[in-house]
C-alpha positions in Angstrom: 152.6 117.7 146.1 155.2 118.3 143.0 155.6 121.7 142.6 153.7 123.4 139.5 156.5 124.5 137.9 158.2 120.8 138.1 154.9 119.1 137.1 154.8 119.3 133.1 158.6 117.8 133.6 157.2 115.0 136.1 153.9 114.0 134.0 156.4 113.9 131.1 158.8 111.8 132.8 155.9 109.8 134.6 154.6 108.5 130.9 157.5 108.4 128.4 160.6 107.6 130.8 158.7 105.2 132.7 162.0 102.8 133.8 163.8 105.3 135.2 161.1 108.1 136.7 159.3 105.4 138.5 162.2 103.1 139.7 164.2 106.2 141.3 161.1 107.0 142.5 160.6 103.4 144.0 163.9 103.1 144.9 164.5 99.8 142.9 165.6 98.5 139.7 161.8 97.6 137.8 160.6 95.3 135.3 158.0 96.2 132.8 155.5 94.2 134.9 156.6 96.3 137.6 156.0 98.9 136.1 152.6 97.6 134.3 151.6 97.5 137.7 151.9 100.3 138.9 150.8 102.3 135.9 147.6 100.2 136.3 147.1 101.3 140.0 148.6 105.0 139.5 147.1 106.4 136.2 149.0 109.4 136.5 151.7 111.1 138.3 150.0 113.1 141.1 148.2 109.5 142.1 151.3 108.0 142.6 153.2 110.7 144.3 150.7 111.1 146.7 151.0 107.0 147.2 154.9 107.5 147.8 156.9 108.2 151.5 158.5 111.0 152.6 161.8 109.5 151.0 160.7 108.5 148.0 158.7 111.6 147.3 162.3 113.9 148.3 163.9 111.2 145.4 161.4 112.6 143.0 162.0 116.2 143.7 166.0 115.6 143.9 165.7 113.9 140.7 163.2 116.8 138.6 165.2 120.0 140.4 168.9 118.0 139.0 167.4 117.1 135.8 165.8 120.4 134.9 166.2 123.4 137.5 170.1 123.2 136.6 
């Protein structure tokens, strides 16, 4: 679960820096039908954290606690 005081940053993130959020998240480089894709399956950011691995969910929280805890 993304922490409450992280998930206004993650939503935000999860919708309007879609390329980068989602493809550290994923681990991969994405294209926009990558990411159409998952959009389409995940329609918002708790959905597809919960559908993420250990690893990829500790990516997510490295990324939000760099990007705006510091």
């Amino acid at each position: 679960m993304i922490s409450t005081q992280l998930y206004d940053h993650a939503a935000a993130e999860y919708f309007c820096n879609t390329y980068e959020f989602i493809g550290m998240g994923e681990g991969k480089e994405l294209s926009a039908l990558d990411v159409c894709h998952i959009k389409t399956k995940h329609r918002n950011v708790e959905h597809w954290y919960e559908a993420l691995s250990p690893a990829m969910k500790r990516r997510v929280n490295d990324y939000l606690v760099l990007k705006y805890l510091k």
